[in-house]
N, C-alpha and C positions, 0 to 999 in steps of 0.2 A: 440513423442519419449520420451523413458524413460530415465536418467540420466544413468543408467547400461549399454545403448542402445550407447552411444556416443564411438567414437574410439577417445582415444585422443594418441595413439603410438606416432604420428606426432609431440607432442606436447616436448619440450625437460622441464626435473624438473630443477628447480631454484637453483642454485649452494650456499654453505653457505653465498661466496662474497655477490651473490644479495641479499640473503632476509636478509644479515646485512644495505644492502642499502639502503632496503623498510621503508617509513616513514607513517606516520598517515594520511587518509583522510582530516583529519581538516588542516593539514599543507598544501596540495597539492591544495586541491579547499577551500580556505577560504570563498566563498561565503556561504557554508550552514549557517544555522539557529546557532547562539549562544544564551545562557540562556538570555532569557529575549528579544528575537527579534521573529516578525513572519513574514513567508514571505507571500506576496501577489507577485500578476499578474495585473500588466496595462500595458494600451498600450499608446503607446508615438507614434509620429508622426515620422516620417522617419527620417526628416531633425534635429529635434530633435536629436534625439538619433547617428547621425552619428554625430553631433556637441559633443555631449557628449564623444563620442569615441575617437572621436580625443583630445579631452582635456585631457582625461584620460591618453590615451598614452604620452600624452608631460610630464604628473603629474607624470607618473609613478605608475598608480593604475588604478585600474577599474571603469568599469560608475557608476555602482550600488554604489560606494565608492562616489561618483559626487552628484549622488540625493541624498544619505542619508545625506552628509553635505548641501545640498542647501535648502531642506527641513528643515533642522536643524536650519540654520542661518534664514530661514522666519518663522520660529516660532517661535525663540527667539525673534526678531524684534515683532510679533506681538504681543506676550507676553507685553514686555513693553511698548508697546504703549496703553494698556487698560486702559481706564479711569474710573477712579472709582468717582461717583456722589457723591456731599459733604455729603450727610445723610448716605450711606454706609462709608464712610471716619469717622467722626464723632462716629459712633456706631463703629468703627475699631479702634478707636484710647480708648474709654471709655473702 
C-alpha cells in the first residue's frame, strides 16, 4: 500500500495545546544511544534479569541503568587490583 493509499479521516489533527505538550524522543525513552555509548544485545538468564527488575523498580530507574553501574563498579575494582611487576614499576617511575 502506498502512503497516498491510507485513509487517515478517522484520524483527529493535534490541537496547538498538544503539540505545545510534545517533548523530544531523548527525554521520553532515555535508553537510546548517547555520544559516546554503543549499544549491544546479550542475553541474561531469566532469573537474572527479573532480579534486576525488581531492583530497578525499588531504585527508581531501569535495569539497563543496573548493569551499566555493576559493570562499572567491577572494572573499576579490577582496574585497581592490577599489579604491575617491579621491572615495569622501575622503568615507570625512571
Amino acid at each position: 500500500m502506498e502512503d497516498a493509499d491510507i485513509d487517515y479521516s478517522d484520524i483527529p489533527e493535534l490541537t496547538d495545546e498538544q503539540l505545545a505538550q510534545l517533548r523530544p524522543t531523548e527525554e521520553l525513552l532515555p535508553t537510546f544511544a548517547k555520544p559516546g555509548q554503543t549499544r549491544v544485545t546479550l542475553y541474561l538468564d531469566n532469573d537474572m534479569l527479573q532480579t534486576l527488575r525488581r531492583q530497578a523498580d525499588q531504585a527508581g530507574c531501569n535495569y539497563h541503568a543496573l548493569i551499566k553501574k555493576a559493570l562499572h563498579d567491577y572494572l573499576s575494582r579490577e582496574l585497581k587490583s592490577v599489579t604491575i611487576d617491579e621491572e615495569t614499576r622501575r622503568r615507570v617511575i625512571r
